[in-house]
C-alpha positions as MATLAB code, in Angstrom:
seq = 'XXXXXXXXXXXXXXXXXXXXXXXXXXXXXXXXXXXXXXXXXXXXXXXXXXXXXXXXXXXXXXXXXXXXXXXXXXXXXXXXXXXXXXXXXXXXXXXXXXXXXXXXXXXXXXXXXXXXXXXXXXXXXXXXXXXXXXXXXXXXXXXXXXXXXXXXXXXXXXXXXXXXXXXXXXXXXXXXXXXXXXXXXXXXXXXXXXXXXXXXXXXXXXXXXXXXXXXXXXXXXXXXXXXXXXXXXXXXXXXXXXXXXXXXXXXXXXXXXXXXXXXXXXXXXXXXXXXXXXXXXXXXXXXXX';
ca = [
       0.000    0.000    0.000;
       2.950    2.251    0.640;
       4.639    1.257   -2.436;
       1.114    1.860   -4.075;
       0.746    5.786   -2.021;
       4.601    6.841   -2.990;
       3.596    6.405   -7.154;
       0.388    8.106   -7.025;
       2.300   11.015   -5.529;
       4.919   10.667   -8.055;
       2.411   10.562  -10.686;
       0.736   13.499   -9.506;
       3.833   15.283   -9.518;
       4.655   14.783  -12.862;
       1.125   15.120  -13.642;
       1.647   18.862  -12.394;
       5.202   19.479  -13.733;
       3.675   18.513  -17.310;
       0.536   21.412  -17.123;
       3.327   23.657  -15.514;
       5.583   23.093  -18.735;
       2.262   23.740  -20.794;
       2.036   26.630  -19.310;
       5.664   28.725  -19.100;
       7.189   26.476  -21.638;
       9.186   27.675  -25.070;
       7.295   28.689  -28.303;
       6.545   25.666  -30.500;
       6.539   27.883  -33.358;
       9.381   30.520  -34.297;
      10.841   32.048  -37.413;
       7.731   34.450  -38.135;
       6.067   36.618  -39.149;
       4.766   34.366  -42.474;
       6.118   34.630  -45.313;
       3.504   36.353  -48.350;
       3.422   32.769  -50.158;
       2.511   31.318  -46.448;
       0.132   33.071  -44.932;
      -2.851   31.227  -45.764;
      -1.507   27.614  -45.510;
      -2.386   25.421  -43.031;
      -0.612   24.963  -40.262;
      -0.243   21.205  -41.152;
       0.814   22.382  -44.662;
       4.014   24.708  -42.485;
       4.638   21.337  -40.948;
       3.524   22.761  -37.536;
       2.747   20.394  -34.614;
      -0.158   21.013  -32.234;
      -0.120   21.316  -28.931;
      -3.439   20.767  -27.081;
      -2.956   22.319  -24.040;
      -5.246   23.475  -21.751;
      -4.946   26.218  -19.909;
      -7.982   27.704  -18.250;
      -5.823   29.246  -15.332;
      -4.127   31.803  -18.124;
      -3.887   35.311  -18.155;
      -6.944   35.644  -21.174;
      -7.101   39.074  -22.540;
     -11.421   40.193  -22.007;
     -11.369   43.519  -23.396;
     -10.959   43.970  -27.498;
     -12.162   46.741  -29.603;
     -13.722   45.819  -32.908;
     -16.999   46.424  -35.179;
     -20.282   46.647  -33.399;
     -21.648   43.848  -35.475;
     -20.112   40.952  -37.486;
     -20.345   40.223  -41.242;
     -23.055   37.333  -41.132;
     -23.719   34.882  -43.706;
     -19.596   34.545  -44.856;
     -20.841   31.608  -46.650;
     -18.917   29.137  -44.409;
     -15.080   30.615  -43.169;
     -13.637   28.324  -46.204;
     -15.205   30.844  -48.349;
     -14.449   33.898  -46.372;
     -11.070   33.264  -45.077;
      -9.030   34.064  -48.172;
     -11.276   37.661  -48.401;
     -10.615   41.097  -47.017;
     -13.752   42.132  -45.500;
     -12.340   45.468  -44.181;
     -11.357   46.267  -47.611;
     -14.926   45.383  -48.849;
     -16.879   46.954  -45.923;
     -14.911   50.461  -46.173;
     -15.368   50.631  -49.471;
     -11.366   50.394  -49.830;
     -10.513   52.993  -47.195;
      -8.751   50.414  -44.695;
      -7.587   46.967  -45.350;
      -7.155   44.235  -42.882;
      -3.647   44.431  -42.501;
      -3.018   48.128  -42.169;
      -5.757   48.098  -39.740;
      -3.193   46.527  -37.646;
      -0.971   49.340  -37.608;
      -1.238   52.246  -36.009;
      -2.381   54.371  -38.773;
      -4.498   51.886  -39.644;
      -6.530   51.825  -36.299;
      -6.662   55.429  -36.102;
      -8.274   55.609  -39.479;
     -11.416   54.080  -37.968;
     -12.221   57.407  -35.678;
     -14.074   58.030  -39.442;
     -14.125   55.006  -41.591;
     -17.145   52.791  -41.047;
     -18.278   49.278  -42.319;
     -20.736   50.153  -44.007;
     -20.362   48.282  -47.121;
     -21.238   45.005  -45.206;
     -24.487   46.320  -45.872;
     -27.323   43.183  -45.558;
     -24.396   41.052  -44.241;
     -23.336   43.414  -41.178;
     -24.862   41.275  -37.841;
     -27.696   43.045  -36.206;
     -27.329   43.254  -32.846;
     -29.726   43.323  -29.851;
     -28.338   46.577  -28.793;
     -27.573   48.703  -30.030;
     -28.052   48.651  -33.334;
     -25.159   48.018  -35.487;
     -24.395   50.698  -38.082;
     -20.934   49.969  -39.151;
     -19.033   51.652  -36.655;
     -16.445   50.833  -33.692;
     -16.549   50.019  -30.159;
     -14.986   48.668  -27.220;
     -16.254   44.697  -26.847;
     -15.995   42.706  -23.740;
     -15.597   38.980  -24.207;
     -16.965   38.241  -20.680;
     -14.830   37.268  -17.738;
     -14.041   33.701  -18.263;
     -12.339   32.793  -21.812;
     -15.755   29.851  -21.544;
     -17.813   32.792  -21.546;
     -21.605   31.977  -22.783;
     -20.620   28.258  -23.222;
     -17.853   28.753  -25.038;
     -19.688   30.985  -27.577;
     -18.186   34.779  -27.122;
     -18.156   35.645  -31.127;
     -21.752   35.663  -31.076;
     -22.891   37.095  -27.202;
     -20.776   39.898  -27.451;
     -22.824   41.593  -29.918;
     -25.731   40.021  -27.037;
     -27.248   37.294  -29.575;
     -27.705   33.474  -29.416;
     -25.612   31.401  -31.209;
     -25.064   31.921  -34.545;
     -23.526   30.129  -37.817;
     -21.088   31.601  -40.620;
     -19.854   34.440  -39.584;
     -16.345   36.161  -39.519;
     -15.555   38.749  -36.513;
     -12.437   41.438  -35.961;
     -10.945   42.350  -32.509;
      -8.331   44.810  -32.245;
      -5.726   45.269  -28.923;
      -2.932   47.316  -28.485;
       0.044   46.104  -26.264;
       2.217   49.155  -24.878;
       5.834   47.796  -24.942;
       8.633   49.111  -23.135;
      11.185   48.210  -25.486;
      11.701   45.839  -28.426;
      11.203   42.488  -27.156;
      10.339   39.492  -27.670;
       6.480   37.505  -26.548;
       4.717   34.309  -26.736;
       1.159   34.391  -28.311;
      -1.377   32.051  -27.576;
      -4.390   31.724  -29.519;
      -7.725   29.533  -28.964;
     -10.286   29.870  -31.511;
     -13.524   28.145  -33.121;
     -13.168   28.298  -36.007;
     -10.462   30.110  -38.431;
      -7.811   32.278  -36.696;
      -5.529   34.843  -38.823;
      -3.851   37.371  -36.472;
      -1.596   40.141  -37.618;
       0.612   42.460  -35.379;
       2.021   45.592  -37.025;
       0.952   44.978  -40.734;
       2.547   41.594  -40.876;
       0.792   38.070  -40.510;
       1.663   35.700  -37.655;
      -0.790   32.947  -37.631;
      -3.321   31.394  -40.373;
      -5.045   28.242  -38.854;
      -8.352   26.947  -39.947;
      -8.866   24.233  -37.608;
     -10.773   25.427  -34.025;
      -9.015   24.271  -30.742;
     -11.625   21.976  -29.135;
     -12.409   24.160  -26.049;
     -12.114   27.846  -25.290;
      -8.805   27.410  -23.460;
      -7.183   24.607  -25.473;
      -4.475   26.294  -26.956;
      -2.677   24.380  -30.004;
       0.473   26.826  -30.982;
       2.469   29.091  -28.728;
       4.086   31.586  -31.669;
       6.972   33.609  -30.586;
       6.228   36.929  -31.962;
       8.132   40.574  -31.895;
       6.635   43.241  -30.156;
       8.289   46.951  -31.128;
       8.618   49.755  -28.455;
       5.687   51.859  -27.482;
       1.960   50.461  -29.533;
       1.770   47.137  -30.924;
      -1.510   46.644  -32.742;
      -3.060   43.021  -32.549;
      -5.385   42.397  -35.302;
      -7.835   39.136  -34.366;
     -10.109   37.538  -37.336;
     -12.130   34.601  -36.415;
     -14.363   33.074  -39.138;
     -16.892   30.509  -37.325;
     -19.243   27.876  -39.495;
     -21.135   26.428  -36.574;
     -21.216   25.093  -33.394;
     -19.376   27.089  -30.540;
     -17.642   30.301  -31.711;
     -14.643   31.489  -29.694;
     -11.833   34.133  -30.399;
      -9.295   33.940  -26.709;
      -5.609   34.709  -26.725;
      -3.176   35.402  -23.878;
       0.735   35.854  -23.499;
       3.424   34.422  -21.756;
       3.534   35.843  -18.105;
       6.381   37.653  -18.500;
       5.090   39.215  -21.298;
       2.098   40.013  -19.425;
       4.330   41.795  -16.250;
       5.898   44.343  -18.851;
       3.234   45.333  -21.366;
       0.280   47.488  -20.907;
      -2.997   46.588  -22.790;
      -5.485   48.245  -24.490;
      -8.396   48.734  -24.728;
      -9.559   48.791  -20.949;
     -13.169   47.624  -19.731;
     -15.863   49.955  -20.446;
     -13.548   52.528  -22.325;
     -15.453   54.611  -25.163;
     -13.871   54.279  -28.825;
     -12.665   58.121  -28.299;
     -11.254   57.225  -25.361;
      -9.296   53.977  -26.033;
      -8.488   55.895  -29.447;
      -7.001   58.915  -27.991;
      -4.708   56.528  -25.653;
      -3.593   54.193  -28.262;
      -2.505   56.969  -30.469;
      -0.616   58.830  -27.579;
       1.370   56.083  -27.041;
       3.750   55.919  -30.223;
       5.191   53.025  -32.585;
       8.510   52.297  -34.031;
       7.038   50.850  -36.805;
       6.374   52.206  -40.186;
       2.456   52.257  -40.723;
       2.903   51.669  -43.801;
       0.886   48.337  -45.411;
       3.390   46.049  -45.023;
       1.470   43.151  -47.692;
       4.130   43.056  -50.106;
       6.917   42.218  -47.837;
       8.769   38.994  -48.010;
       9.180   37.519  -44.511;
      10.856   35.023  -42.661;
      10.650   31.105  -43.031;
       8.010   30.144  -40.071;
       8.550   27.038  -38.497;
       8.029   24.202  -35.786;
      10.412   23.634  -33.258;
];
């Protein structure tokens, strides 16, 4: 019985060393941003190797700012993925990827969505017209049953749709961070005009988290640009960083901040990057380590 006592403990231990190593262990994919000929290959098709780590005790980021409705009826996120709906709802004012720059995200103080027309979601309230506002994902990355796409614009579950959700991290110097994604269904997520993750498989729970991408973060504002394209089922967008990313940086938006306000901050804070759209660049080889 002793014998029997001394390997459950032992098992237990290693039981906890393994979700502690899932938690604060290294990237399992570096060499990013993508490359232009990469960035809407599968992960499988990078040669990438999932994870599947759970991690409901993370640091999950609650607080996003994004379009007050989503662009319903995508026609499944196979369809939509490989489209710019940005581009097509602003009438070609802003694209996806500079609305991950600076510039970009300042642009939408004026530019609205409304060329989503018929396919922009309509929300309980308020109405959704097109424009921008500070979103709250709840306070549990589960929120809603796993379903925080749809309830944040306070409807039921919902099928083929595609959502955006913006942060910006405050850095105090160039440095390096670990992102970690979960999403139902299709993630892309961009950081300063270039790409850092295309995957179009969803993670099995709101806190399974199947890459940890090591990912550059510039002095001053770093924009984070989240799509999520959902078919059906659950619908989930969560990300978090590595804790010691997480004791540096300050995030943005903050709960229950207007669009003027979080605005006015983000654009006070400064960038080293170029705002330029960065599209045409050739980046990096990504890969699995």
């Amino acid at each position: 019985m002793r014998a029997f006592k001394v390997f459950v403990v032992f098992m237990v231990v290693v039981f906890l060393a393994t979700v502690q190593l899932a938690m604060a262990g290294p990237p399992n994919v570096t060499g990013g941003p993508l490359k232009k000929a990469d960035e809407m290959k599968t992960a499988e098709e990078l040669g990438l190797t999932r994870l599947d780590s759970r991690r409901a005790d993370a640091p999950w980021i609650y607080d996003w700012y994004g379009p007050d409705g989503g662009y319903m009826d995508n026609g499944g996120f196979a369809v939509s993925a490989p489209i710019d709906l940005i581009a097509e709802g602003s009438g070609g004012k802003l694209t996806q990827v500079e609305l991950s720059t600076m510039a970009g995200l300042l642009k939408t103080k004026t530019v609205m969505l409304e060329g989503w027309g018929d396919h922009l979601m309509v929300t309980a309230k308020p109405p959704a017209k097109g424009d921008w506002r500070v979103l709250s994902l709840g306070d549990t990355p589960d929120a809603e049953g796993g379903r925080n796409m749809s309830s944040r614009y306070g409807l039921p579950c919902q099928n083929n749709f595609d959502t955006y959700q913006i942060i910006v991290i405050n850095a105090p110097s160039k440095m390096k961070a670990v992102m970690s994604p979960a999403q139902d269904d299709h993630a892309q997520i961009w950081i300063n005009g270039a790409k850092w993750l295309n995957d179009s498989v969803w993670t099995g729970h709101p806190t399974d988290v199947d890459f940890d991408v090591e990912v550059t973060l510039e002095k001053g504002g770093n924009v984070l640009l989240y799509r999520c394209g959902e078919s059906g089922g659950h619908d989930y967008a969560n990300l978090h960083f590595d804790d010691a990313t997480m004791g540096k940086v300050e995030i943005y938006p903050k709960a229950g901040q207007s669009k003027a306000a979080f605005l006015e901050q983000a654009g006070n804070l400064g960038t080293a990057v170029s705002p330029r759209d960065r599209v045409s660049s050739v980046w990096g080889d990504i890969k699995s380590e």
